[in-house]
C-alpha positions as YAML, in Angstrom:
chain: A
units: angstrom
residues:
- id: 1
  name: UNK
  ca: [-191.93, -26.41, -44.52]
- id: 2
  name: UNK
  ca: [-194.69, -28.65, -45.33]
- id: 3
  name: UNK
  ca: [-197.19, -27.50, -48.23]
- id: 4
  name: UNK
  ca: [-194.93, -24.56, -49.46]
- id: 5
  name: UNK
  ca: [-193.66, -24.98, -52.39]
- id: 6
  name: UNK
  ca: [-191.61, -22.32, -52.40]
- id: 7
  name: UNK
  ca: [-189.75, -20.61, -49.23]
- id: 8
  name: UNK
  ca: [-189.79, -16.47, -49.83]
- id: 9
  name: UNK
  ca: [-187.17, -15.34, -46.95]
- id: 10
  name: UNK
  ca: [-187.25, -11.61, -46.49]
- id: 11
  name: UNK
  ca: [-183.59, -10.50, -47.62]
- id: 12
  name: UNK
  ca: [-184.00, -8.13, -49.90]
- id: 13
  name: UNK
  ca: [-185.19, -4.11, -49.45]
- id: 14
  name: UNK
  ca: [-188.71, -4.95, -51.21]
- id: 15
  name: UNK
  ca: [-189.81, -6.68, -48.23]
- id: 16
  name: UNK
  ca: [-189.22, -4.11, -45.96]
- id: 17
  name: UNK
  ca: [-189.98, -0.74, -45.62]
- id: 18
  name: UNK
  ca: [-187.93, 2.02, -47.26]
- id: 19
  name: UNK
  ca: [-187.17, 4.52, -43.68]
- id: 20
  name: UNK
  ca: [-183.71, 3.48, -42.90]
- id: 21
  name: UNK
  ca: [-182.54, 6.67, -41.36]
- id: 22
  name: UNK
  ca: [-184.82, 9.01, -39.79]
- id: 23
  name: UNK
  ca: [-184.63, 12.54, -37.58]
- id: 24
  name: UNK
  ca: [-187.89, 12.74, -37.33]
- id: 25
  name: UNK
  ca: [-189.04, 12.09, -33.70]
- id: 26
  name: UNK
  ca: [-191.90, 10.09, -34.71]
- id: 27
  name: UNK
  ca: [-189.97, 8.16, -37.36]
- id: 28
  name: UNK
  ca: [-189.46, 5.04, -35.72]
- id: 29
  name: UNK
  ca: [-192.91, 4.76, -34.07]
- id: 30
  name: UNK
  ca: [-195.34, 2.32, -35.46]
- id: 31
  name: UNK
  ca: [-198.73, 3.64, -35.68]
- id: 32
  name: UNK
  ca: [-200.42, -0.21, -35.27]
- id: 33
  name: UNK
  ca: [-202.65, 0.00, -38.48]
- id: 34
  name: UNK
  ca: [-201.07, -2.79, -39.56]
- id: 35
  name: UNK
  ca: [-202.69, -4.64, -36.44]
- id: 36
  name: UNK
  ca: [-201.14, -8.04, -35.82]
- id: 37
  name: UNK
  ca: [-199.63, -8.27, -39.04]
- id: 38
  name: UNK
  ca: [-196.41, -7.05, -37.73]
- id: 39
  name: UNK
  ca: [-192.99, -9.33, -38.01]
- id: 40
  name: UNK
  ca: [-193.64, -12.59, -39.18]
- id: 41
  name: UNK
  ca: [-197.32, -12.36, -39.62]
- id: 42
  name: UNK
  ca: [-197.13, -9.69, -41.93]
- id: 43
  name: UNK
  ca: [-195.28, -12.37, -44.04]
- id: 44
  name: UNK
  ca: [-197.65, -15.40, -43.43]
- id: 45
  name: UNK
  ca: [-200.42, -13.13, -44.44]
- id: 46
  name: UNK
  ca: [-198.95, -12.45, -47.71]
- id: 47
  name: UNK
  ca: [-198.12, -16.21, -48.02]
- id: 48
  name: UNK
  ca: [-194.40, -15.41, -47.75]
- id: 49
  name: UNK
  ca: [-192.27, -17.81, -45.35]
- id: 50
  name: UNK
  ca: [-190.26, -16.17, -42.60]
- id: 51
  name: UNK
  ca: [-187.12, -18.08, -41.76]
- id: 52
  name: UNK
  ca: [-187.15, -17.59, -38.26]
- id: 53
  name: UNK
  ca: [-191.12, -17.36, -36.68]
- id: 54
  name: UNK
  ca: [-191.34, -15.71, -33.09]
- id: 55
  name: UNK
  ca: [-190.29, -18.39, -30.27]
- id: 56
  name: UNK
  ca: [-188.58, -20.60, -33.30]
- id: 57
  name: UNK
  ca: [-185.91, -22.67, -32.08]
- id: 58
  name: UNK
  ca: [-182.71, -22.04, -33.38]
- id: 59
  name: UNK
  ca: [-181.26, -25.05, -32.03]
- id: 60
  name: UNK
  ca: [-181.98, -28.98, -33.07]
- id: 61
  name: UNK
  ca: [-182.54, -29.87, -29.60]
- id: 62
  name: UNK
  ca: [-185.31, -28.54, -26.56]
- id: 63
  name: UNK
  ca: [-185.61, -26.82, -24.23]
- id: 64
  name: UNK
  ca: [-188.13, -27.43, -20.85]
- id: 65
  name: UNK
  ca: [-188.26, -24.05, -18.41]
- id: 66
  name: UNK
  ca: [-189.32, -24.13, -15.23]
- id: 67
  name: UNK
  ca: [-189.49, -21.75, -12.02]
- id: 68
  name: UNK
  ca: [-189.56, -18.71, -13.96]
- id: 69
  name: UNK
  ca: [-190.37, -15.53, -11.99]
- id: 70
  name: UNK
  ca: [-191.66, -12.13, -13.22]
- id: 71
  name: UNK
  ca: [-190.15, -8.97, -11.01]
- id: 72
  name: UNK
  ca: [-191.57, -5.68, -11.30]
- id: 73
  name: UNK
  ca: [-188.64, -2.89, -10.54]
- id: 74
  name: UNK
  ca: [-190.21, -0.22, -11.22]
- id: 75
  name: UNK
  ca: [-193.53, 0.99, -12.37]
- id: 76
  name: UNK
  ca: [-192.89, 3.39, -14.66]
- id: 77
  name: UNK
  ca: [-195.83, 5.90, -15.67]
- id: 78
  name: UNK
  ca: [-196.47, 6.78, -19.09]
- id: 79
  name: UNK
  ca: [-195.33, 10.16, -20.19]
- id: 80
  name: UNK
  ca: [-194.46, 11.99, -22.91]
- id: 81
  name: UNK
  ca: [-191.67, 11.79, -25.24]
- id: 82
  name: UNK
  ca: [-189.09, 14.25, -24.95]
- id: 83
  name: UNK
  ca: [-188.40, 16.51, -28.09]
- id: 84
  name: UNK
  ca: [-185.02, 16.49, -27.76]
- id: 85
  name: UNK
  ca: [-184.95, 12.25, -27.21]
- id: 86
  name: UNK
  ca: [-182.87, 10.73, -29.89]
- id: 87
  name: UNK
  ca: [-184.32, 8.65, -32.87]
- id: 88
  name: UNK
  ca: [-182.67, 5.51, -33.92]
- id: 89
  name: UNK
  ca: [-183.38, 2.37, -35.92]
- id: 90
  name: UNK
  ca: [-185.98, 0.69, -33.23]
- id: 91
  name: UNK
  ca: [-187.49, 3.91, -31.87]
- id: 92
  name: UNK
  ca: [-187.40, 6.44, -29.69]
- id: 93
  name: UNK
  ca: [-184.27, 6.02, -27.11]
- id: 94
  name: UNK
  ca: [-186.95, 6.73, -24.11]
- id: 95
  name: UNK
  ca: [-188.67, 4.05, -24.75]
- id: 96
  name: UNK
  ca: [-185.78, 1.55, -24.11]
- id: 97
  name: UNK
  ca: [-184.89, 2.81, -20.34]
- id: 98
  name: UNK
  ca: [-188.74, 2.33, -19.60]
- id: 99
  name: UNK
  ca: [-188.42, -1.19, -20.76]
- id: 100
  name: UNK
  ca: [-185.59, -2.17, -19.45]
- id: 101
  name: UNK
  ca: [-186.24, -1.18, -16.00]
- id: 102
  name: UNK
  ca: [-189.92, -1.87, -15.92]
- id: 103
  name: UNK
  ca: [-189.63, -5.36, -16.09]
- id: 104
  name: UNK
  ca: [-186.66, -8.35, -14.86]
- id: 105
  name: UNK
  ca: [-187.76, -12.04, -16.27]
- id: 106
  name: UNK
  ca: [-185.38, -14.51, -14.11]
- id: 107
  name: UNK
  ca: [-185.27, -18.55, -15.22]
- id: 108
  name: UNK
  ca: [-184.14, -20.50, -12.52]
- id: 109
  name: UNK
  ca: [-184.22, -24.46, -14.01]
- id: 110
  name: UNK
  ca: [-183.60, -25.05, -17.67]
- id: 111
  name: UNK
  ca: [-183.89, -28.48, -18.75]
- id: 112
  name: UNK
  ca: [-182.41, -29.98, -22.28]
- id: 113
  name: UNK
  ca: [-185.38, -32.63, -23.05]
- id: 114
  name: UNK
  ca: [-183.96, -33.66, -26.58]
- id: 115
  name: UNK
  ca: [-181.16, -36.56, -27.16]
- id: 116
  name: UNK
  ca: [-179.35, -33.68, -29.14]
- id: 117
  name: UNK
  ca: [-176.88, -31.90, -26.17]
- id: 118
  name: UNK
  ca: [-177.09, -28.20, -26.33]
- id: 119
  name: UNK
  ca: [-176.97, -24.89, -24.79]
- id: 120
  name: UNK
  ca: [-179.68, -22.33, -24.42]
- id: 121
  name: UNK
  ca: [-180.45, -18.82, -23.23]
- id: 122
  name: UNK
  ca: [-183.96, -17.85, -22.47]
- id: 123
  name: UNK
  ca: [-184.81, -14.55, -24.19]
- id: 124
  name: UNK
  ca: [-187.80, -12.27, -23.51]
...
Protein backbone atom coordinates (compact mmCIF):
# COMPACT_ATOMS: atom_id res chain seq x y z
CA UNK A 1 0.00 0.00 0.00
CA UNK A 2 1.13 3.39 -0.71
CA UNK A 3 3.17 5.28 2.16
CA UNK A 4 3.67 2.10 4.36
CA UNK A 5 6.71 1.07 4.56
CA UNK A 6 6.13 -1.82 6.17
CA UNK A 7 2.84 -4.18 5.92
CA UNK A 8 2.07 -5.68 9.75
CA UNK A 9 -0.66 -8.53 8.83
CA UNK A 10 -2.30 -9.84 11.95
CA UNK A 11 -1.12 -13.65 12.03
CA UNK A 12 0.21 -14.15 15.03
CA UNK A 13 -1.65 -14.53 18.79
CA UNK A 14 -0.19 -10.95 19.90
CA UNK A 15 -2.57 -9.29 17.74
CA UNK A 16 -5.45 -10.79 18.99
CA UNK A 17 -6.94 -11.32 22.09
CA UNK A 18 -6.02 -14.26 24.34
CA UNK A 19 -10.09 -15.88 25.02
CA UNK A 20 -10.05 -18.72 22.64
CA UNK A 21 -12.37 -20.98 24.49
CA UNK A 22 -14.88 -19.73 26.78
CA UNK A 23 -18.06 -21.21 29.03
CA UNK A 24 -18.77 -18.26 30.25
CA UNK A 25 -22.11 -16.94 28.84
CA UNK A 26 -20.89 -13.55 28.44
CA UNK A 27 -17.54 -14.63 26.99
CA UNK A 28 -18.02 -13.94 23.54
CA UNK A 29 -19.91 -10.63 23.92
CA UNK A 30 -18.13 -7.48 23.12
CA UNK A 31 -18.78 -4.81 25.53
CA UNK A 32 -18.14 -1.82 22.62
CA UNK A 33 -15.48 0.17 24.68
CA UNK A 34 -13.37 -0.26 22.07
CA UNK A 35 -15.91 1.93 19.96
CA UNK A 36 -15.21 1.76 16.24
CA UNK A 37 -11.93 0.43 16.61
CA UNK A 38 -13.14 -3.01 16.11
CA UNK A 39 -11.71 -5.34 13.03
CA UNK A 40 -9.65 -3.53 10.81
CA UNK A 41 -9.78 -0.19 12.45
CA UNK A 42 -8.44 -1.37 15.50
CA UNK A 43 -5.37 -2.09 13.24
CA UNK A 44 -5.27 1.23 11.22
CA UNK A 45 -5.40 2.96 14.51
CA UNK A 46 -2.36 1.35 15.71
CA UNK A 47 -0.76 1.97 12.25
CA UNK A 48 -0.80 -1.79 11.57
CA UNK A 49 -2.02 -2.87 7.91
CA UNK A 50 -4.87 -5.34 7.69
CA UNK A 51 -4.65 -7.55 4.63
CA UNK A 52 -8.10 -7.71 3.87
CA UNK A 53 -10.16 -4.10 4.91
CA UNK A 54 -14.08 -4.51 5.19
CA UNK A 55 -15.74 -4.48 1.52
CA UNK A 56 -11.97 -5.25 0.04
CA UNK A 57 -12.12 -6.96 -3.12
CA UNK A 58 -10.69 -10.17 -3.24
CA UNK A 59 -10.82 -10.41 -6.83
CA UNK A 60 -8.67 -8.27 -9.65
CA UNK A 61 -11.71 -7.43 -11.42
CA UNK A 62 -15.35 -5.34 -10.34
CA UNK A 63 -18.12 -5.70 -9.54
CA UNK A 64 -21.42 -3.13 -10.36
CA UNK A 65 -24.81 -4.26 -8.21
CA UNK A 66 -27.90 -3.24 -9.00
CA UNK A 67 -31.70 -3.95 -7.97
CA UNK A 68 -30.86 -5.02 -4.63
CA UNK A 69 -33.83 -5.44 -2.25
CA UNK A 70 -33.93 -5.51 1.58
CA UNK A 71 -36.82 -8.08 3.06
CA UNK A 72 -37.78 -7.98 6.52
CA UNK A 73 -39.02 -11.73 7.67
CA UNK A 74 -39.43 -11.26 10.78
CA UNK A 75 -39.16 -8.63 13.39
CA UNK A 76 -37.70 -10.11 16.04
CA UNK A 77 -37.92 -8.32 19.60
CA UNK A 78 -35.07 -8.05 21.77
CA UNK A 79 -34.98 -10.36 24.70
CA UNK A 80 -32.90 -11.86 26.92
CA UNK A 81 -30.30 -14.37 26.58
CA UNK A 82 -31.03 -17.69 27.73
CA UNK A 83 -28.71 -19.17 30.54
CA UNK A 84 -28.59 -22.30 29.23
CA UNK A 85 -27.75 -20.79 25.32
CA UNK A 86 -24.47 -22.16 24.19
CA UNK A 87 -21.20 -20.05 23.91
CA UNK A 88 -19.00 -20.42 20.96
CA UNK A 89 -16.21 -18.60 19.16
CA UNK A 90 -18.52 -15.56 17.68
CA UNK A 91 -21.02 -15.35 20.54
CA UNK A 92 -23.86 -16.37 21.96
CA UNK A 93 -25.76 -19.11 19.62
CA UNK A 94 -29.15 -16.88 20.14
CA UNK A 95 -27.90 -14.29 18.62
CA UNK A 96 -27.33 -16.05 15.21
CA UNK A 97 -31.16 -17.34 14.71
CA UNK A 98 -32.20 -13.59 15.37
CA UNK A 99 -29.94 -12.58 12.59
CA UNK A 100 -30.50 -14.85 10.30
CA UNK A 101 -34.13 -14.61 10.21
CA UNK A 102 -34.46 -10.93 10.85
CA UNK A 103 -33.14 -9.91 7.77
CA UNK A 104 -32.96 -11.56 3.71
CA UNK A 105 -30.59 -9.17 1.36
CA UNK A 106 -31.53 -10.46 -2.36
CA UNK A 107 -29.18 -9.07 -5.55
CA UNK A 108 -30.96 -9.39 -8.57
CA UNK A 109 -28.29 -7.85 -11.48
CA UNK A 110 -24.59 -8.21 -10.96
CA UNK A 111 -22.52 -6.68 -13.47
CA UNK A 112 -18.54 -7.50 -14.08
CA UNK A 113 -17.34 -3.76 -15.09
CA UNK A 114 -13.52 -4.70 -15.27
CA UNK A 115 -11.69 -6.22 -18.57
CA UNK A 116 -10.52 -8.98 -16.01
CA UNK A 117 -13.57 -11.92 -16.34
CA UNK A 118 -14.63 -13.10 -12.98
CA UNK A 119 -17.13 -14.44 -10.67
CA UNK A 120 -18.63 -12.87 -7.63
CA UNK A 121 -20.96 -13.45 -4.71
CA UNK A 122 -22.43 -10.55 -2.90
CA UNK A 123 -21.98 -10.99 0.86
CA UNK A 124 -23.74 -9.05 3.66
Amino acid sequence: MPGFEEEILPNSSPNYNDLIESTDLFGWQADLAEGQSIDYREFEAETEISPYEFASPLTYTAFVHSDIEFTVLLSAAAHTLSAEAKVLPGGNVELWGMLVVTLMVMVKKQQNVDEVPGAGVPQL
